[in-house]
C-alpha positions in Angstrom: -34.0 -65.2 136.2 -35.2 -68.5 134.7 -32.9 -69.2 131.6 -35.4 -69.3 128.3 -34.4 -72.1 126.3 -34.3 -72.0 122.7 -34.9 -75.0 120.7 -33.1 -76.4 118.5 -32.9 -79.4 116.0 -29.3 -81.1 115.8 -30.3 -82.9 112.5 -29.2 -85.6 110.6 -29.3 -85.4 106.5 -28.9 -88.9 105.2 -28.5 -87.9 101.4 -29.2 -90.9 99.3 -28.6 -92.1 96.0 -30.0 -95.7 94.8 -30.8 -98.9 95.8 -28.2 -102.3 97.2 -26.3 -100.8 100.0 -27.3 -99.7 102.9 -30.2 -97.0 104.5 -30.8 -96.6 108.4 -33.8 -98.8 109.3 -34.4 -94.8 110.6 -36.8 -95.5 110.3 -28.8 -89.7 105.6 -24.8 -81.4 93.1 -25.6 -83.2 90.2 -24.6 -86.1 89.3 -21.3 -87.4 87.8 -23.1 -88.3 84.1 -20.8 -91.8 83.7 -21.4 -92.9 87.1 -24.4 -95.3 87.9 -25.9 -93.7 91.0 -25.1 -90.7 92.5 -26.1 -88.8 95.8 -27.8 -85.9 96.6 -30.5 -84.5 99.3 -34.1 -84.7 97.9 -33.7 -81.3 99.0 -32.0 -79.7 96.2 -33.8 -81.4 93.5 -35.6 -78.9 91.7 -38.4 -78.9 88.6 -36.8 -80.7 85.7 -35.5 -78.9 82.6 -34.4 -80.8 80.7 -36.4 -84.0 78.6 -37.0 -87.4 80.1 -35.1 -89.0 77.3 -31.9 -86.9 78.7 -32.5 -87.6 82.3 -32.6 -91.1 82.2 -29.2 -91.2 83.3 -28.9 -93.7 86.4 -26.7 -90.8 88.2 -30.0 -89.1 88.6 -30.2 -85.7 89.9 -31.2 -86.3 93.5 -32.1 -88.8 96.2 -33.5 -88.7 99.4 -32.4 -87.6 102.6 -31.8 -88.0 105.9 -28.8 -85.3 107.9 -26.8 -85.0 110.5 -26.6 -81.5 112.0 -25.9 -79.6 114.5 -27.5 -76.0 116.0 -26.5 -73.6 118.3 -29.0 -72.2 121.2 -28.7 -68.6 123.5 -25.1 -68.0 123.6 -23.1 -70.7 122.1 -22.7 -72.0 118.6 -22.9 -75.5 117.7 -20.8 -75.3 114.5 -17.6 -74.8 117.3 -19.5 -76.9 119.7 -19.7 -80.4 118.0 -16.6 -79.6 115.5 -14.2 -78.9 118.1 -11.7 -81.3 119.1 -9.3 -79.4 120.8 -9.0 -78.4 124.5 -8.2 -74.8 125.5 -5.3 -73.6 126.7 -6.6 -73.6 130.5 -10.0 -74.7 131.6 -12.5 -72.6 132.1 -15.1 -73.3 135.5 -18.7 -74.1 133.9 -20.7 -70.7 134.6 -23.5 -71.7 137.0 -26.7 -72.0 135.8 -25.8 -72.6 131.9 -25.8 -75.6 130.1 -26.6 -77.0 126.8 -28.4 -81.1 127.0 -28.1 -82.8 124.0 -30.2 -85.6 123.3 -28.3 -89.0 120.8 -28.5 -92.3 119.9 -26.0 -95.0 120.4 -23.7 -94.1 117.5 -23.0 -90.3 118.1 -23.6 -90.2 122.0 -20.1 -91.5 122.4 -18.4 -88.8 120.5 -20.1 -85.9 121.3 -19.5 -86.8 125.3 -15.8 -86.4 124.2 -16.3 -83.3 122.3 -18.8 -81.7 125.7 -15.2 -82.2 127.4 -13.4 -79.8 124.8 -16.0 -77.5 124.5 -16.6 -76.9 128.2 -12.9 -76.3 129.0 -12.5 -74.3 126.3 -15.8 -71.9 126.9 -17.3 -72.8 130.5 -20.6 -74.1 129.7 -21.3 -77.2 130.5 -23.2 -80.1 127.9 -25.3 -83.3 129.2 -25.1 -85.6 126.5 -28.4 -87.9 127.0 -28.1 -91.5 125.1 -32.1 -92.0 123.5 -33.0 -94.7 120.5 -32.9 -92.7 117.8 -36.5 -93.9 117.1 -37.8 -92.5 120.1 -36.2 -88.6 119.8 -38.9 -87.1 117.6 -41.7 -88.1 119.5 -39.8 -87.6 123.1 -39.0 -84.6 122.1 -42.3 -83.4 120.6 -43.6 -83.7 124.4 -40.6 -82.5 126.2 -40.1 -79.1 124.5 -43.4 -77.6 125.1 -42.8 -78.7 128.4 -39.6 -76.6 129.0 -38.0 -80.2 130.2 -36.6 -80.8 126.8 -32.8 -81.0 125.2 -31.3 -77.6 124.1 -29.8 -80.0 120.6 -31.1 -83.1 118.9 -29.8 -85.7 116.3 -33.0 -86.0 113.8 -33.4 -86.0 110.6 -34.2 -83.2 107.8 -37.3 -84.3 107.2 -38.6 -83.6 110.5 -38.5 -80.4 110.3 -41.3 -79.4 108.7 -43.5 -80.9 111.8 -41.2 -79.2 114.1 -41.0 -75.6 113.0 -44.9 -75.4 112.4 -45.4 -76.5 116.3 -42.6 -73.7 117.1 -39.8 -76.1 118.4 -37.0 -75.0 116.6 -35.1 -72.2 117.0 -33.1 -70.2 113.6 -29.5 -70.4 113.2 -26.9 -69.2 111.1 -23.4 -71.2 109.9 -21.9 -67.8 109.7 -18.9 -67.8 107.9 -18.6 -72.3 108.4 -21.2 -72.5 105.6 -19.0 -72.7 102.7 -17.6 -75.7 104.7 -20.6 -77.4 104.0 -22.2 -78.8 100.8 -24.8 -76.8 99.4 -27.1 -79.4 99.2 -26.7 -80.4 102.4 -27.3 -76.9 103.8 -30.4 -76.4 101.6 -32.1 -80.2 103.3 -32.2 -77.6 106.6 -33.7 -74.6 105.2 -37.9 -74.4 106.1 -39.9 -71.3 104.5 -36.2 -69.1 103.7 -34.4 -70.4 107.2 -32.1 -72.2 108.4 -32.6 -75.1 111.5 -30.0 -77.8 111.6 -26.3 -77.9 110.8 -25.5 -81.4 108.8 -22.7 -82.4 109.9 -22.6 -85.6 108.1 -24.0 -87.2 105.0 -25.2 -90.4 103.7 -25.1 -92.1 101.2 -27.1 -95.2 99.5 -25.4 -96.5 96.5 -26.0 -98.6 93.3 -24.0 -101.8 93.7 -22.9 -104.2 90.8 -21.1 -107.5 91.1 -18.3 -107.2 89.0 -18.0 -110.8 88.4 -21.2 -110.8 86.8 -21.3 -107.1 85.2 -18.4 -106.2 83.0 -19.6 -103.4 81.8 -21.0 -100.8 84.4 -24.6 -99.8 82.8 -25.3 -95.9 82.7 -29.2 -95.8 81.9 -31.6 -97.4 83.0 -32.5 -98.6 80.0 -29.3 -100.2 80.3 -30.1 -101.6 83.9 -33.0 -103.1 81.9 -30.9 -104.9 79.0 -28.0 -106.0 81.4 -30.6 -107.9 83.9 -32.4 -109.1 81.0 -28.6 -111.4 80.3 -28.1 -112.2 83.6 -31.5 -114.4 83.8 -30.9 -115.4 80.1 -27.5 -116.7 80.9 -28.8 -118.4 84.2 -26.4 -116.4 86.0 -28.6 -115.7 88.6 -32.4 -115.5 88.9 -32.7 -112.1 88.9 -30.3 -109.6 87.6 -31.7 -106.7 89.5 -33.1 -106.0 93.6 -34.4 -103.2 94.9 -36.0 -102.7 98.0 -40.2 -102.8 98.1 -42.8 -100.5 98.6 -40.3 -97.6 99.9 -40.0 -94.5 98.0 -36.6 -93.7 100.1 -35.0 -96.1 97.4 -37.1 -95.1 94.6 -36.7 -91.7 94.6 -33.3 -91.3 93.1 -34.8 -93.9 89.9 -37.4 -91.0 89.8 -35.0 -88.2 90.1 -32.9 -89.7 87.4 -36.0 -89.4 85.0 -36.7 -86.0 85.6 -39.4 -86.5 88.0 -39.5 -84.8 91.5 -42.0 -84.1 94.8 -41.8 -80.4 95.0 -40.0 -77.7 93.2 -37.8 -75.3 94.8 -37.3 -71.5 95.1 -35.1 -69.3 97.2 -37.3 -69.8 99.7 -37.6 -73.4 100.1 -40.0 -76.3 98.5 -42.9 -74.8 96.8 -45.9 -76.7 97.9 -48.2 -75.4 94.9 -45.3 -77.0 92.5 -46.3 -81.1 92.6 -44.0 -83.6 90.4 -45.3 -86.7 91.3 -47.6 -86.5 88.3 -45.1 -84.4 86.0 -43.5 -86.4 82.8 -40.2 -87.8 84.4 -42.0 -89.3 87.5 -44.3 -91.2 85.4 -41.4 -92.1 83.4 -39.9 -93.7 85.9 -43.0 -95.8 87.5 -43.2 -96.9 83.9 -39.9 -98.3 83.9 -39.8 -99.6 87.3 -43.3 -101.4 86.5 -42.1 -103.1 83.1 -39.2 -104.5 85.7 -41.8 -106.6 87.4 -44.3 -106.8 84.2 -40.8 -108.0 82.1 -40.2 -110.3 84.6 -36.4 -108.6 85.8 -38.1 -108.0 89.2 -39.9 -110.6 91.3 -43.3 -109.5 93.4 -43.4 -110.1 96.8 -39.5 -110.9 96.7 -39.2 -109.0 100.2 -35.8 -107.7 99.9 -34.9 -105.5 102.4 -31.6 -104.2 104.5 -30.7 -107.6 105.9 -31.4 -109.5 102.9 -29.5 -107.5 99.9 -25.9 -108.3 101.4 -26.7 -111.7 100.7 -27.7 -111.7 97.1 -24.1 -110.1 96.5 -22.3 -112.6 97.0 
């Protein structure tokens, strides 16, 4: 009998705080209230409660994501499957006819092949671990499953899971007793209409980066971010006191979030697609403040900083 394979999406949640360091050109709990940026999956952020005066914090309450997860399929979970690192006692012959192919990029191919070792010793099941750009998965794999010619696990992102469920690709899965293991945040970027799809194993963050040299005094609002550029240019320090990648809501969203503002609420069940922020009091808030940057002249138009170029202006 032909085995039925189950899909499943081995997803990557690249939780993000603000703007200077580093996101994947993937194109992956409240904040700390001193702290000037602060992570966490666009996921979790929920309906604001509180007024936009108190949420201007630059710790924000949320960012967005991108996860890296991992799912189980028929018989084997991926929790043990891309966490264990230790080989069984005695090997164990790979049962014919069962295997699990796992589709990667560059950066996580080589590890899991090391950890397919491990795990097929320890239960007999063997795992192909396929290298692909990571560009590529989504859309290879959107033609491949249907197909029954696809990977049993992916790397992807969170936010791919919407398109994926809906077209009946994924397969539910349960942490079991591993969830507490994970942040609840990150858990929650995987959960579509009450379930779960992806494990994420890892998390990413992008951070708000100062120059101490220049910046004494770390600035905690974003009022604050305003004033303390506003010097900088005064003083000639530099000619312009504060970057931010362009026309990309990846790194606006945590200014937003700090504001109050938000996409969708939540509820036990998930986002609530009848609950819309992008129009609610904190998310105009903060397009106010992020357009008397360039108005104010602290941000320059057309300045086209992007992933290569902000190293650079550190130093």
């Amino acid at each position: 009998m032909q085995r039925v394979k189950t899909w499943i999406v081995l997803a990557v949640l690249l939780i993000s705080a603000m703007l200077l360091a580093a996101c994947p050109s993937r194109g992956g709990g409240g904040a700390a209230p001193e702290a000037p940026a602060a992570a966490q999956p666009a996921e979790a952020t929920a309906a604001p409660t509180e007024a936009v005066a108190a949420a201007e914090e630059v710790t924000g309450t949320g960012a967005t994501t991108a996860t890296e997860a991992t799912t189980a399929t028929e018989a084997a979970t991926t929790t043990e499957a891309t966490t264990s690192t230790g080989a069984a006692a005695e090997q164990v012959a790979p049962a014919e006819g069962v295997g699990l192919t796992i589709w990667a990029d560059d950066t996580r191919s080589p590890v899991l092949k090391q950890l397919a070792e491990d795990f097929q010793a320890q239960y007999g099941i063997g795992v192909v671990v396929t290298e692909r750009a990571f560009a590529n998965i989504r859309d290879d794999f959107k033609v491949a499953a249907p197909t029954g010619e696809g990977p049993d696990i992916i790397i992807g992102a969170h936010d791919w899971l919407g398109e994926l469920v809906e077209n009946g690709l994924l397969a539910e899965i349960s942490l079991g007793d591993k969830q507490d293991q994970f942040l609840p945040a990150a858990v929650q970027a995987f959960v579509y209409d009450g379930k779960l799809y992806g494990m994420p194993y890892a998390t990413e963050n992008v951070a708000f980066v100062y120059n101490p040299e220049i910046v004494t005094e770390v600035p905690t609002t974003w009022t604050q971010v305003k004033e303390v550029s506003k010097q900088i240019k005064a003083d000639g320090t530099a000619n312009q006191g504060f970057i931010i990648q362009e026309n990309d809501p990846y790194h606006f969203f945590p200014i937003m979030t700090a504001f109050g503002g938000y996409v969708f609420g939540l509820t036990d069940q998930g986002y609530n697609p009848e609950d819309i922020g992008i129009d609610s009091e904190g998310s105009i808030a903060a397009a106010t403040w992020l357009d008397s940057m360039y108005k104010e002249g602290h941000l320059t138009p057309g300045a086209a900083i992007n992933y290569d170029l902000r190293p650079s202006t550190m130093t």
